[in-house]
Structure formats: structure tokens, C-alpha cells
LUMFI-929363 format. One record per atom (N, C-alpha, C): z, y, x. Coordinates in steps of 0.001 Angstrom, whole numbers, plus 524288, in hexadecimal, padded with zeros to 5 digits. Last residue first. Example, Ala and Ser with C-alpha at 12.3 -4.5 7.8 and 13.67 -1.06 7.14 Angstrom:
81BA87F7368323281BE47FBDC8356681EBE8001E8326481E787E9C68338681E787EE6C8300C81E787F31C83390
REM end
This chain:
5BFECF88E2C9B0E5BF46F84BFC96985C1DCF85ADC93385C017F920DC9E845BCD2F91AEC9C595BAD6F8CFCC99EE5C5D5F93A0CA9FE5C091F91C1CA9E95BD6CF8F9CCA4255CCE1F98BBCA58E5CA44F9CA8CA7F25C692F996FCA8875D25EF91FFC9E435CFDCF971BC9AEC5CC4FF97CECA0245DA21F8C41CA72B5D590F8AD6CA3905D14EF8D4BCA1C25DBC8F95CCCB1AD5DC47F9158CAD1F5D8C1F8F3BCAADB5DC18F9931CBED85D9A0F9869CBA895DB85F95BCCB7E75E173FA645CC45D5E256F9F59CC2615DCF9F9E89CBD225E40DFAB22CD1F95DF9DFA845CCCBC5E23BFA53CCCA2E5E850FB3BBCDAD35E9AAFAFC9CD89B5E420FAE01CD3D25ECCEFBA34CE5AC5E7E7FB8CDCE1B55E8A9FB49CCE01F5F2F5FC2ACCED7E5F2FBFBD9FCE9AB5F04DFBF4ACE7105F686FC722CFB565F344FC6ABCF63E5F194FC092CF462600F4FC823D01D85FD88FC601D00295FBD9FC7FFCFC4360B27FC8E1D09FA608FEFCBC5D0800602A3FC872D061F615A9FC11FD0ECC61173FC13DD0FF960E75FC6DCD0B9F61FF1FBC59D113B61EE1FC348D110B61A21FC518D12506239DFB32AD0FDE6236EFB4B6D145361F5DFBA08D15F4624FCFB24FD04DB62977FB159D07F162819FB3DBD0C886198BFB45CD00D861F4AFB794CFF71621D7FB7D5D0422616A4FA914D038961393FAE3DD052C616A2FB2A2D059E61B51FA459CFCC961C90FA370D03B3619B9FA82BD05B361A7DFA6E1CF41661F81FA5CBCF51161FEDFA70BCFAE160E7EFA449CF4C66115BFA95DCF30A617CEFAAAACF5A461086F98FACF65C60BE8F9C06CF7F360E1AFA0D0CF8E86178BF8FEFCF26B61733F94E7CF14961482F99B7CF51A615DBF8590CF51961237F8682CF24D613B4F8BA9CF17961268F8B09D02C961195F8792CFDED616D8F8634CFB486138DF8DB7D0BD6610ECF91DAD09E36122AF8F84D0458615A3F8438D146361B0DF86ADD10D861A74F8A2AD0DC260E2BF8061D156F61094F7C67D0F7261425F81F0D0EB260A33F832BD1E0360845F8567D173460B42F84D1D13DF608FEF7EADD28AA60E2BF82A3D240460D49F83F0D20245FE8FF7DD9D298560431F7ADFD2D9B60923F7B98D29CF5F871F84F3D25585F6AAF815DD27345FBCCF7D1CD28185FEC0F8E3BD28DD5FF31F8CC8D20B75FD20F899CD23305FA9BF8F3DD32D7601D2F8EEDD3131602D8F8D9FD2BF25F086F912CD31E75F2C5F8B43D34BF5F8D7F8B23D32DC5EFD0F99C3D2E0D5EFD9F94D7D29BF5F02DF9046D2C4B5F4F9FA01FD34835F5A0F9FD3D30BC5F462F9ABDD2E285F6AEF9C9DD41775F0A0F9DD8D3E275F49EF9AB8D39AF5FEAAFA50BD4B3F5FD66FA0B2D48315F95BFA213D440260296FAEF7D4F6D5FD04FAB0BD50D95FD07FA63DD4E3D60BD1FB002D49766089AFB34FD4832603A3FB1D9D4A41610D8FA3F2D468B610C4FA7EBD49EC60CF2FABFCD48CB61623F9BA5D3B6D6156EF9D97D40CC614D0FA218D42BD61D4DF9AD5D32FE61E9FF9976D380C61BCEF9975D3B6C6197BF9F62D2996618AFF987DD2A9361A38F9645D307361C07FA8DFD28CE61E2EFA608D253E61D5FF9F51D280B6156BFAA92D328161BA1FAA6AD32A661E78FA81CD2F5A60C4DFAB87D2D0E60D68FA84BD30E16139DFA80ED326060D77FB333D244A60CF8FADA2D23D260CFCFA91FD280560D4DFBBF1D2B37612EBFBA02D26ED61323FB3A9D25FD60529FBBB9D2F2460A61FBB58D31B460ED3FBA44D2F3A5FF41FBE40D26A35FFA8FBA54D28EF60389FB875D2D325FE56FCA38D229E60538FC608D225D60384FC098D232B5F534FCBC8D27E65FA00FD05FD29015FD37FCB2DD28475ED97FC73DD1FF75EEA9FC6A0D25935F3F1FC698D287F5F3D0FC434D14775EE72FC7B9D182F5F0D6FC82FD1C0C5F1F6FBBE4D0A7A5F38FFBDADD0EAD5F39AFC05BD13605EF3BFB807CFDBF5EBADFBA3AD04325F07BFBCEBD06DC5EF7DFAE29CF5F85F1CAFB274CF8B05F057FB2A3CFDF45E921FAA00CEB7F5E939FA959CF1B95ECC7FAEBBCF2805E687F9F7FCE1225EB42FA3DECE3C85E837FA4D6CE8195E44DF9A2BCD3D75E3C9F9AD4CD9295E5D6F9FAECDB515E641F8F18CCB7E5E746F946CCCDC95E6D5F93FECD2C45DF87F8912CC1E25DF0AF8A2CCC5BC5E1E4F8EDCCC7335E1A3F87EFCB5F35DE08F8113CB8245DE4DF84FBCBE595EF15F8758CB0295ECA2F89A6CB3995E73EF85B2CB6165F888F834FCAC445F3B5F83BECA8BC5EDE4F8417CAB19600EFF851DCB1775FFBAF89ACCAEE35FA0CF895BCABAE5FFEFF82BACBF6F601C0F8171CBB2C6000DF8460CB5115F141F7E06CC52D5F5C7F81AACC4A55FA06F808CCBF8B5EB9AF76D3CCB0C5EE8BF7551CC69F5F2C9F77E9CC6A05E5F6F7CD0CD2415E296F79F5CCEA25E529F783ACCA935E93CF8782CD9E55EB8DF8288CD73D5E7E1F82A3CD3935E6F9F8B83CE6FE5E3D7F8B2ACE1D85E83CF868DCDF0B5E7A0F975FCEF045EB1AF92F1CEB5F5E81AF9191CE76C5E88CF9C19CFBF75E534F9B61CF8655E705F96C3CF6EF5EC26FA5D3D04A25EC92FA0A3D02035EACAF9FB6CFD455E675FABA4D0F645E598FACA3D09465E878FA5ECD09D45E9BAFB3ADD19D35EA36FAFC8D17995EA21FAF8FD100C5DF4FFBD54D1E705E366FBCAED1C8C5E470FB86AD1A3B5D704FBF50D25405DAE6FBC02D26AC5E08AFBC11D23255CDE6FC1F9D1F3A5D1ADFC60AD21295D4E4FC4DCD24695C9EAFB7C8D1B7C5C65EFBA95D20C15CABAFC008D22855D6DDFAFE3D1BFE5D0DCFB1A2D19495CF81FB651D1DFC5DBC1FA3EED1D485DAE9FAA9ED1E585D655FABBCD1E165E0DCF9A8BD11D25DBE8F9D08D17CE5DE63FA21ED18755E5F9F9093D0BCB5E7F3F93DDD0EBC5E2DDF9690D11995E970F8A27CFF4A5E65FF8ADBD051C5E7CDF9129D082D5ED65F829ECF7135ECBFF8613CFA195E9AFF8645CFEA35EA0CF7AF9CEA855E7C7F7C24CF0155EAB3F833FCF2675EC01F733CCE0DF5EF61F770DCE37A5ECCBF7914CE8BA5EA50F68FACDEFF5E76EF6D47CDC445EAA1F72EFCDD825F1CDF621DCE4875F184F6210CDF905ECE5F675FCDD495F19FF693ACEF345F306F6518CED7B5F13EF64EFCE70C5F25BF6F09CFAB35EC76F6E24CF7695EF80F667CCF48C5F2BCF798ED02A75F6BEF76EECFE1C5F189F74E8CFD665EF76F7F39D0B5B5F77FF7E1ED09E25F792F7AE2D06D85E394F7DDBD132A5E5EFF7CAAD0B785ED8CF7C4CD0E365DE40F8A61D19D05E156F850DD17845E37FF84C1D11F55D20CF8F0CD20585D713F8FACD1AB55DB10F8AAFD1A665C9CCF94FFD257D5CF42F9542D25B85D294F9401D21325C140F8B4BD26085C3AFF8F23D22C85C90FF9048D254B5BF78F8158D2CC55BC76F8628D2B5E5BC6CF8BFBD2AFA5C9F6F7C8BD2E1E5C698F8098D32015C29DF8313D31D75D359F7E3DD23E55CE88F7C76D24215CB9DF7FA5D29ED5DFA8F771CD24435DC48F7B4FD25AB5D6B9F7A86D25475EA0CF7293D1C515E50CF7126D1E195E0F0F75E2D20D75F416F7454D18A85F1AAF75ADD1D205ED4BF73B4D1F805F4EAF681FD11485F7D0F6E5DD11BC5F50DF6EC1D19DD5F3E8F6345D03675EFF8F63DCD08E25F312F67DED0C1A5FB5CF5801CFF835FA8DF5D8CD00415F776F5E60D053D
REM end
């Protein structure tokens, strides 16, 4: 498993990157935290689903507390160090610690590409 890898380009990190499963983590130009989910071998028949839940600025404090630190701490250094505990229920953990989000989701199957 790949977990907390940062890139210094980009603001973004991978949580998860196993079997055709990739998370990742950035803050986008608003600064709000987006997580972003791709499974390649979803259950259900499924050849692709994809997720992200955006998180906006405001309940980043939520998420730093959820992971034990401080209100000067840099968000994706703390999922960077602590992620595992976001995993695998994304949602679940997001919930628990009284975050507010937007969800987008995709799936593709077979039919949609048309073999």
C-alpha cells in the first residue's frame, strides 16, 4: 500500500493506491479539501467507479481535530501522517467528525463504453 505520499508540485496526496483502488487527497484553488476515489475493480459488474467529496474550507478544522491536530497545522500533511484512519470508510469518517460536504459520484459499466 502507497499511503501519504505528497507531491511538491501539486498540492495533492495518494491515502490509498492498491489493487486498482486509488485515493488521493488536494486543496483546490478555493482551499477547500477535495478527496478523490477511483476503483477499477468495483463489485457489481462494474469496469469503473468514481467519487470525490469537497470539503470547504470553513470545516477544515473539523478535519484537523478529527486527526489530532491544531488549527496551524497543513491539512494534507495530517491525511499525509494519519490518513489510514479516513479509510476505507471515507464517508463514515467524514460523518463522524461533523464535516459538511459535497458528493459526486460516476460509474461506468460495460454498456457505457459500447462493447
Amino acid at each position: 500500500m502507497t499511503a501519504g505520499n505528497r507531491s511538491l508540485a501539486r498540492d495533492q496526496i495518494t491515502l490509498y493506491d492498491v489493487g486498482g483502488h486509488h485515493i488521493s487527497a488536494e486543496l483546490n484553488a478555493e482551499g477547500s479539501l477535495v478527496i478523490r476515489g477511483q476503483d477499477l475493480r468495483p463489485a457489481n459488474g462494474w469496469e469503473e467507479y468514481e467519487y470525490a467529496f469537497t470539503v470547504h474550507s470553513e470545516d477544515l478544522p473539523l478535519i484537523r481535530a478529527g486527526l489530532d491536530g491544531t488549527r496551524d497545522d497543513d491539512v494534507l500533511d495530517l491525511l499525509a501522517t494519519s490518513g489510514q484512519r479516513i479509510l476505507p470508510g471515507v464517508k463514515r469518517w467524514l460523518d463522524h467528525v461533523g464535516t459538511r460536504y459535497e458528493f459526486w459520484s460516476r460509474i461506468e459499466t460495460d454498456g457505457d463504453r459500447g462493447d
